[in-house]
N, C-alpha and C positions, 0 to 999 in steps of 0.2 A: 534713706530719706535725703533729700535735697537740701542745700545750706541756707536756701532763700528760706523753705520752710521751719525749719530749724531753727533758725535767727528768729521769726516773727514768732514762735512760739515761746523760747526762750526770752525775749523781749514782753513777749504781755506776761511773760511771768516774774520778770522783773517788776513791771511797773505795777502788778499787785502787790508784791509779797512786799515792796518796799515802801510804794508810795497808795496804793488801794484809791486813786482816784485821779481828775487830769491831770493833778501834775504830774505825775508819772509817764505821760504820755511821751515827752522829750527822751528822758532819760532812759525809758523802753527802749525808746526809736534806737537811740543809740547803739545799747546795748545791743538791739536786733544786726546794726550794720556791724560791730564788731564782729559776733558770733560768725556771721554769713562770711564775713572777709577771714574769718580763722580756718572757717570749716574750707572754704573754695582752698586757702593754702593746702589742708591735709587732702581733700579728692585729689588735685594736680599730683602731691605726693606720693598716693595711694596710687594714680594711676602710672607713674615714672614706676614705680615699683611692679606694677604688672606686666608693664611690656619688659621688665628688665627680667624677670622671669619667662615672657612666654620666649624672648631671645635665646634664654638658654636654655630650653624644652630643645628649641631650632637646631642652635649649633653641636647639640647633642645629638640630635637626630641626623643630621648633618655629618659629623663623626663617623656615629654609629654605621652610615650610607657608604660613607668614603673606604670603612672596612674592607667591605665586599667587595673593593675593587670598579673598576668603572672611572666614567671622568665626571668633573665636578657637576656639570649640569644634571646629569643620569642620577646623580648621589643625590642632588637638589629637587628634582622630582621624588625620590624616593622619603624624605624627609619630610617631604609635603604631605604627601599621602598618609606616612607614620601619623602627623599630626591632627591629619581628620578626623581622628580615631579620638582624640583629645578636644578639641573646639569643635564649637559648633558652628555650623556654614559663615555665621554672621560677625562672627570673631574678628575681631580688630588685627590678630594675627593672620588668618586666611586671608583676609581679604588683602594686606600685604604678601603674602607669598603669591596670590594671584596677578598683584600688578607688573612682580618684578616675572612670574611665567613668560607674562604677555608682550614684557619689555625685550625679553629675549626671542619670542618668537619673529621681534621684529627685524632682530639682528644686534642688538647687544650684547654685550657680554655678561656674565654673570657678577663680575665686580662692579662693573657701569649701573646695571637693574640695582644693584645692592646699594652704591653710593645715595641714592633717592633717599630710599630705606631708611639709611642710615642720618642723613642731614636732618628729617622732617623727625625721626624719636627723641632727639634731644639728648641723648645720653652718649657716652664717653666710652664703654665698652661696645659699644655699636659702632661708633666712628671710627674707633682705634681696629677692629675687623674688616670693617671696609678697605681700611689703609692697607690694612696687611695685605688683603685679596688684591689691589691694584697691582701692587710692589709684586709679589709675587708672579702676576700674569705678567708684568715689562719687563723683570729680571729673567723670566723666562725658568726661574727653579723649578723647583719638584713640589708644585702648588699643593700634590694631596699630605705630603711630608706635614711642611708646613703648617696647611690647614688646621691636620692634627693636634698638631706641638701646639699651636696657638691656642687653640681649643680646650684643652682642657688647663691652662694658664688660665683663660678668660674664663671659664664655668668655676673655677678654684675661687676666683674672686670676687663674680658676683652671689655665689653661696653663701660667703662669707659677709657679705654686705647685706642679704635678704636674712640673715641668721641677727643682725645688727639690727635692721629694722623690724625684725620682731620681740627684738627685747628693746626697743624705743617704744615699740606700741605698745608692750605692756606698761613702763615705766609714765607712758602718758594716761593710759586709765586709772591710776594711780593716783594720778597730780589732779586730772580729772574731778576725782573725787573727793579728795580734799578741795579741793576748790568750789565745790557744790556743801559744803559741809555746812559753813555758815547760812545758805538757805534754805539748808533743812531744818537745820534749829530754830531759826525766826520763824518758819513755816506749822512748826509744833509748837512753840510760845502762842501761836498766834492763833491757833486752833481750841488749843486747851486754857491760855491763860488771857481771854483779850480784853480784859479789864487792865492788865498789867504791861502789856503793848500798845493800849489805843494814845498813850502822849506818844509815842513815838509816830505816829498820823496824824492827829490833829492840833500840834503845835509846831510853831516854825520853828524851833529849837529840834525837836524830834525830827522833823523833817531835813534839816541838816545833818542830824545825827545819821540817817539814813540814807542820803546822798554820798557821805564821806564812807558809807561801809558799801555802798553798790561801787563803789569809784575802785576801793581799794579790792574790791574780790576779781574788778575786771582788772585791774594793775598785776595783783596775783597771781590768775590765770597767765597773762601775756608772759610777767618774770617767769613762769612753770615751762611756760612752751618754749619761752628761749632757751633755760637752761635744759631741758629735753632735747632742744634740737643742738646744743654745744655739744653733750656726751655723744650724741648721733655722729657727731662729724671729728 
């Protein structure tokens, strides 16, 4: 589901369970732009972690190519094709293996097509490959040595990074939940006992009371995701 979605959902559910009429409206809003701007940070996250894995499907397969022998192009097609077997045509990975093909059919090299690649991912063990690939083709070594050695250095570490972020994601469904705790309770008071929550709606004193507990559960969430994302790093 979408974060815009998400947000406006979460927002008009704040602005019941809390405030049950307009004045709730503001403080919905709000909560709605929070959620949206929380959730867009973890998609972008979510998807820095996907290319960081389909990378190292690649450089694996890549390896695996360089085995058999052959020069590095010949290995790069065969990697390619390993990987059709895995995505599908419209894959954000294919459709990068096909730009740097086409970069080479035009006369590039295969570290040049890659440099692209690697600029526009954002990530550090993409760049720091790249780099290797140039150095290696100007030094003029033994690119497939190399390649190798590098390879399974770089798969070592982002294993070990994707193994990090999934025990971040679980620690964040966690916090998650706790953090929704308090409005499932207000949520069953409010169902089963609403003689005994309605000063909490219709006096301005309640209605204070209730701004300072929406304030402090989005304070809470935010302190939860900082400190999830400190252990992260």
């Amino acid at each position: 589901m979408k974060p815009a979605v998400i947000g406006i959902l979460i927002g008009c559910a704040a602005a019941f369970l809390f405030y049950r009429g307009l004045p709730g409206l503001i403080p919905g809003a709000l909560t709605a732009v929070y959620v949206f701007c929380s959730g867009r940070k973890r998609q972008k996250e979510k998807k820095r972690m996907e290319r960081l894995e389909d990378f190292r499907n690649l450089i694996t397969a890549l390896s695996g190519a360089l085995a058999g022998g052959g020069s590095l192009s010949h290995a790069f097609r065969e990697a390619e094709r390993d990987l059709g077997f895995l995505y599908e045509p419209r894959a954000e990975i294919r459709q990068v293996l096909s730009a740097i093909e086409k970069r080479q059919t035009l006369g590039e090299t295969f570290s040049e097509a890659f440099r692209e690649y690697a600029e526009k991912s954002g990530l550090s063990e993409i760049r720091d490959f790249a780099e290797m690939l140039e150095l290696a083709e100007e030094t003029g070594g033994d690119v497939i040595r190399i390649i190798r050695g590098t390879v399974e250095k770089i798969v070592t570490k982002i294993e070990l990074r994707l193994e990090v972020e999934r025990m971040v994601a679980a620690k964040r469904l966690e916090q998650k939940v706790m953090t929704m705790m308090p409005a499932g309770i207000l949520f069953f008071l409010m169902m089963t006992m609403p003689d005994f929550t309605a000063a909490l709606y219709n006096t301005p004193g309640g209605r204070i009371i209730m701004s300072a507990a929406l304030t402090l559960n989005i304070l809470a969430d935010f302190w939860g995701e900082h400190i999830v994302e400190q252990a992260a790093d």
